[in-house]
C-alpha positions as CSV (number, residue, x, y, z in Angstrom):
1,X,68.0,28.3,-61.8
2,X,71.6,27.2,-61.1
3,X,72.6,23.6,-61.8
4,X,72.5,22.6,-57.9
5,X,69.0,24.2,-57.6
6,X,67.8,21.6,-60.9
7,X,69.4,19.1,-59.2
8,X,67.6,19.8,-55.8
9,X,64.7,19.1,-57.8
10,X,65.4,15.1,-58.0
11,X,65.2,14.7,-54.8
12,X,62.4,12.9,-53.1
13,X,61.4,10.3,-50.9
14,X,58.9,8.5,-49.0
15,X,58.3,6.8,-45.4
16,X,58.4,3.2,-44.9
17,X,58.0,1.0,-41.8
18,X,60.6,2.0,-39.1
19,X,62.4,3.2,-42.4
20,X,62.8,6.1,-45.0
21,X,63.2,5.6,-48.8
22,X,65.3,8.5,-50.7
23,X,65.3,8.8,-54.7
24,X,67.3,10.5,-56.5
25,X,68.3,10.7,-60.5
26,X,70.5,8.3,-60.9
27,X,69.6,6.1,-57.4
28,X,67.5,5.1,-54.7
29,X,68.1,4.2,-51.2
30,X,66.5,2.4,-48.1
31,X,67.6,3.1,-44.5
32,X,65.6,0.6,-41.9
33,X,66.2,0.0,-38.5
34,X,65.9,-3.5,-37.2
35,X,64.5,-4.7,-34.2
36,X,67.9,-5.1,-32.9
37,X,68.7,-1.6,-33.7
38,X,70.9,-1.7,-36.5
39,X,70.3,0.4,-39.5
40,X,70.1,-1.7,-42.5
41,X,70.6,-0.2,-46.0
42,X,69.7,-0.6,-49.6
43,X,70.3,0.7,-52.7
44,X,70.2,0.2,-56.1
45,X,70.7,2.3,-59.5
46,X,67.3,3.1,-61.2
47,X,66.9,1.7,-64.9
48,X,64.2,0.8,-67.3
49,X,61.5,3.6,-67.7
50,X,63.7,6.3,-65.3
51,X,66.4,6.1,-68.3
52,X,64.3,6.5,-71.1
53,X,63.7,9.7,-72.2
54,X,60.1,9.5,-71.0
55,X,61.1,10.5,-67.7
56,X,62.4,13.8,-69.4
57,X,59.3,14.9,-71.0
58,X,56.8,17.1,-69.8
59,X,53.5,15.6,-68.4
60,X,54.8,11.8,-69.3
61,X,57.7,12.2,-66.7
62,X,54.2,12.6,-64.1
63,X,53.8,8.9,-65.1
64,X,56.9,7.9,-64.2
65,X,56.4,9.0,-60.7
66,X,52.9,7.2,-60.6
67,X,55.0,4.1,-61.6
68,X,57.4,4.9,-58.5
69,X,54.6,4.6,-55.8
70,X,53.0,1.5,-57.4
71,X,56.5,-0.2,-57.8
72,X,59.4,0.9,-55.8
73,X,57.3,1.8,-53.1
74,X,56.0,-0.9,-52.5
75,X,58.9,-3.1,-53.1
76,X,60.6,-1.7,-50.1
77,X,57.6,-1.0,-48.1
78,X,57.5,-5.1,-48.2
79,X,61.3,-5.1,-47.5
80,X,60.4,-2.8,-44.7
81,X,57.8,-5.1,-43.5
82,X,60.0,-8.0,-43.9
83,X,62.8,-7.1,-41.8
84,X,60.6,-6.3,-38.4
85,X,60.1,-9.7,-38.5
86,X,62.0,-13.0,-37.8
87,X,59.4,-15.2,-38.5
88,X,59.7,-16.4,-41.7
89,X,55.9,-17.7,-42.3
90,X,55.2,-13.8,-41.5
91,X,56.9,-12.2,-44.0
92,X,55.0,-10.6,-47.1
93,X,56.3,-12.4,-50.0
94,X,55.3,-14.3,-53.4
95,X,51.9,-15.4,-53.6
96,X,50.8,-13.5,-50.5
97,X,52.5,-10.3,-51.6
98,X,50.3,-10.1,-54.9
99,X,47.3,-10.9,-52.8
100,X,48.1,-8.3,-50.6
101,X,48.9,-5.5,-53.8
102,X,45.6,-6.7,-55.2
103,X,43.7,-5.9,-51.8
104,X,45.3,-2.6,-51.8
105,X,44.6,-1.6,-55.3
106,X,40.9,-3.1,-54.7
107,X,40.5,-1.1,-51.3
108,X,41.7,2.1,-52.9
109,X,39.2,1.7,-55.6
110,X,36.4,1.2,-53.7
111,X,37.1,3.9,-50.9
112,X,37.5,7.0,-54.0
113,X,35.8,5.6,-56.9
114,X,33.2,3.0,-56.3
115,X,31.9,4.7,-53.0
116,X,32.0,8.2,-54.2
117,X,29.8,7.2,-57.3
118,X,27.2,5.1,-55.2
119,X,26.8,8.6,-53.4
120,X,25.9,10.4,-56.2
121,X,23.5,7.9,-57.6
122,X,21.8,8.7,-54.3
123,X,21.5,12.1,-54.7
124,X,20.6,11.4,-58.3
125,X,17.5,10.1,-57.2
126,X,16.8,12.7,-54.4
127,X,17.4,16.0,-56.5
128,X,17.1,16.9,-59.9
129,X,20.4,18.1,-60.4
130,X,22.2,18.6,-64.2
131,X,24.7,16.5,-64.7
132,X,27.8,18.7,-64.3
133,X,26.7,19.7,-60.5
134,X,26.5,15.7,-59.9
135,X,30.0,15.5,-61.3
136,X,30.9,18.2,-59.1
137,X,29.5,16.7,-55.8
138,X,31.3,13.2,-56.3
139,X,34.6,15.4,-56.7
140,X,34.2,16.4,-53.1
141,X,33.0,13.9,-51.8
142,X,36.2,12.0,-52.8
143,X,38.2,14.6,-51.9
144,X,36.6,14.4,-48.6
145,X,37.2,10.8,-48.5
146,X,40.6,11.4,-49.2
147,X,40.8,13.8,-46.4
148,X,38.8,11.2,-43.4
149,X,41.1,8.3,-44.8
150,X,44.4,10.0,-44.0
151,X,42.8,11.2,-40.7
152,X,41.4,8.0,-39.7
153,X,44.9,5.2,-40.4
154,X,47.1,8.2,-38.7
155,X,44.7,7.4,-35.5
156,X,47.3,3.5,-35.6
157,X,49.8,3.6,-33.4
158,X,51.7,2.0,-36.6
159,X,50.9,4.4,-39.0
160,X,51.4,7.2,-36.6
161,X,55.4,6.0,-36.6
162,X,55.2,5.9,-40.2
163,X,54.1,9.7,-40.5
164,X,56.8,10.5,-38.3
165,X,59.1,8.9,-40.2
166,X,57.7,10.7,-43.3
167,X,58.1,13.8,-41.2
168,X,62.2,13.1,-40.8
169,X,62.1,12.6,-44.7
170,X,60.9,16.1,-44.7
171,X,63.1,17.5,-42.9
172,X,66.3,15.9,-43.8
173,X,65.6,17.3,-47.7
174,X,64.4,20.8,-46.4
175,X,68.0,21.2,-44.9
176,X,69.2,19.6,-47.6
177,X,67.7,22.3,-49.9
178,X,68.7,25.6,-47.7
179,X,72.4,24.2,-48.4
180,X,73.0,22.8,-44.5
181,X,75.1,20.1,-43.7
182,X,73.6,17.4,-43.0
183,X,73.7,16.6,-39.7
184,X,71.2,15.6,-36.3
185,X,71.1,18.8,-34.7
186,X,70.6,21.0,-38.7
187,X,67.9,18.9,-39.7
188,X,65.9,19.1,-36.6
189,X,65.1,22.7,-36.7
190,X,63.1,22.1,-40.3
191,X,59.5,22.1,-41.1
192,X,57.9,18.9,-41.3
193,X,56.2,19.8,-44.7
194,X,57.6,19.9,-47.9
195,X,55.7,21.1,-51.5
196,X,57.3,17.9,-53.6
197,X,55.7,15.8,-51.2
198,X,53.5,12.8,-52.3
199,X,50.9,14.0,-50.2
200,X,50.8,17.0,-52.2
201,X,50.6,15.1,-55.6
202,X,47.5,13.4,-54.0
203,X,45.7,16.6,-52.9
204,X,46.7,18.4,-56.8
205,X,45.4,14.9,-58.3
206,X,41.8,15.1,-56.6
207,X,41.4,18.8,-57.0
208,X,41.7,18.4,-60.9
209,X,40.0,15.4,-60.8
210,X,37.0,17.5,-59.7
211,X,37.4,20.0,-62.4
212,X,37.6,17.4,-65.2
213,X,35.6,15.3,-64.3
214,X,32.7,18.0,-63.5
215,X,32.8,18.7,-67.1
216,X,31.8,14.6,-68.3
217,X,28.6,14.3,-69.0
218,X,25.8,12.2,-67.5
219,X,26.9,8.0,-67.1
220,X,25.5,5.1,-65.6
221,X,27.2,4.1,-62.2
222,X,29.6,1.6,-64.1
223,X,30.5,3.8,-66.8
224,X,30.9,6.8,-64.2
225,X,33.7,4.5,-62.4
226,X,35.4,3.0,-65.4
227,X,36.3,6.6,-66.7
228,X,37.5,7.8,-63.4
229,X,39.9,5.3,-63.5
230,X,40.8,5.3,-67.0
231,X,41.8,8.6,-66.7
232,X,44.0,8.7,-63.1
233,X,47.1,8.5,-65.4
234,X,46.1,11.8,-67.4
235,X,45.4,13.5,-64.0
236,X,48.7,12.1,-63.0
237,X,50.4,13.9,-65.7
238,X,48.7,17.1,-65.2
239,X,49.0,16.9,-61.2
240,X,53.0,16.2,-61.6
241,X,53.8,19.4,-63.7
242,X,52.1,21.4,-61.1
243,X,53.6,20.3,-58.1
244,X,56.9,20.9,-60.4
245,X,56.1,24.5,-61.4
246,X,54.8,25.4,-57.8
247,X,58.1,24.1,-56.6
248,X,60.3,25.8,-58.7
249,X,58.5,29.4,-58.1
250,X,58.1,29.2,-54.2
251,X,59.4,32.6,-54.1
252,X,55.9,33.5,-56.0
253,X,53.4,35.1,-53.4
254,X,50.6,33.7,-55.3
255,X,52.6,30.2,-55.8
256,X,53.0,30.3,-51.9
257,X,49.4,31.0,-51.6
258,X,48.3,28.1,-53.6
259,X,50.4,25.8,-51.9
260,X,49.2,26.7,-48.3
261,X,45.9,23.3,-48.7
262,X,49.0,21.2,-49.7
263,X,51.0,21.5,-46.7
264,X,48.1,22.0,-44.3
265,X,47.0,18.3,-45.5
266,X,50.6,17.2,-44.9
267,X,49.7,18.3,-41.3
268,X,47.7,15.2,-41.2
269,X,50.8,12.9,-43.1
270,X,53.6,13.7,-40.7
271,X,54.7,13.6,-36.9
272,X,57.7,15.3,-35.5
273,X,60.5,12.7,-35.4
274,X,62.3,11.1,-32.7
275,X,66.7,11.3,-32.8
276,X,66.6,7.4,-34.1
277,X,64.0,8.0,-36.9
278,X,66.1,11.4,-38.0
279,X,69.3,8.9,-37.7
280,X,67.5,6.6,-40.2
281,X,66.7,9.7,-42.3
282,X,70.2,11.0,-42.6
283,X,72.0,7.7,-43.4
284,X,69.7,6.8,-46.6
285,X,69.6,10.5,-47.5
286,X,73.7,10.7,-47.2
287,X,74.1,7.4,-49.0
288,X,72.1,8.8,-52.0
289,X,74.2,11.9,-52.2
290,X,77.2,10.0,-51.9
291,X,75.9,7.7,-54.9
292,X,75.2,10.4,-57.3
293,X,78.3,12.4,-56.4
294,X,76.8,15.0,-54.3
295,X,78.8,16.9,-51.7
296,X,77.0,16.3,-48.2
């Protein structure tokens, strides 16, 4: 692999209202578009755990990327929010932004781990089932859960422009990566999938998930939900290196294969883009290059 092609691999990003977050090595930047129509962008130079050497190490770098949606994500996913609005006692911040984090962490605990268990504890008591098939069941059950959820917020109007904006992400590093020029008119002729994407990491995550944790052995409904969570960092780390191998060996027909249930769920995660959202694309993704002395 030439030295571009590793750098390639730093690359990333991720949708945000009427916006598009791009991270790189060094950086990461925030293109959103006002109300008004202006473009507003942010940047700043990544430091703490992204500079120390567990970012570089295999399977703990995975945890650094789990660290990456929980923090930067949502740091400018609020941003994001804050800037569509003018009113001040509307805007997502101290007390009601921690509320808000806690809801979200609380919701997505109780959609794929609290829910999923109660499930099995009903089939528990309907069939007679060893304990490794009961693993097994609440594996797809939150795997289908994970499936319905993404199915039923892209039916928002909101969320719908948030996909599409996730698709112009896509896009942008796809021409990015087949050594265009980034411009309105290359980009637009890319897929909207891409096999770094986070909805990828998601799909990776629940699939092992059902493999390991098919192989605990029987618990009580509290213990049963304490060691799934316990053990979403481990996953994490196992999930990461995958989505890393499979997208260094693309050129694998088998590797190809396997990624085929990744981007079919991303079918569900993106929407073509409009001109405006590819414009909001381009400018965070050129900033970024620009920043970590990248020719564009």
């Amino acid at each position: 692999m030439t030295d571009k092609e590793k750098s390639i691999n730093h690359y990333g990003g991720q949708a945000l209202i009427e916006g598009v977050l791009m991270r790189g090595k060094k950086y990461v930047v925030a293109a959103i578009r006002e109300p008004g129509g202006k473009i507003h962008v942010e940047n700043e130079e990544l430091g703490g755990i992204y500079k120390s050497r567990l970012s570089d190490i295999p399977f703990f770098r995975g945890l650094t990327v789990l660290w990456d949606s929980l923090s930067l994500g949502m740091k400018y996913l609020t941003l994001s929010a804050n800037l569509q609005t003018e009113a001040e006692e509307e805007k997502i911040e101290g007390a009601s932004l921690y509320i808000t984090v806690f809801l979200s962490i609380a919701l997505a605990i109780g959609i794929f781990f609290v829910i999923p268990s109660l499930l099995v504890e009903l089939v528990k008591r309907a069939f007679d089932f060893p304990p490794i098939l009961n693993n097994l069941i609440e594996g797809l059950i939150r795997l289908l859960m994970l499936v319905l959820y993404i199915w039923g917020i892209g039916k928002s109007k909101e969320i719908a422009r948030v996909f599409s904006y996730h698709g112009a992400e896509h896009k942008t590093i796809n021409a990015f990566e087949q050594g265009k020029e980034i411009t309105l008119e290359n980009i637009r002729e890319f897929p909207l999938a891409h096999p770094r994407c986070g909805t990828s990491f998601l799909l990776t995550l629940m699939i092992i998930s059902v493999l390991i944790f098919s192989l605990l052995g029987e618990m009580n409904l509290v213990g049963r939900v304490v060691s799934r969570i316990l053990l979403v960092p481990f996953l994490a780390m196992i999930s990461y290196e995958i989505i890393r191998w499979m997208g260094d060996h693309l050129e694998n027909h088998i590797v190809k294969f396997l990624t085929k249930p990744n981007l079919l769920l991303q079918r569900l995660t993106t929407r073509e883009p409009t001109n405006d959202m590819m414009e909001v694309s381009i400018t965070s993704f050129k900033r970024l290059l620009e920043l970590e002395g990248q020719n564009f």
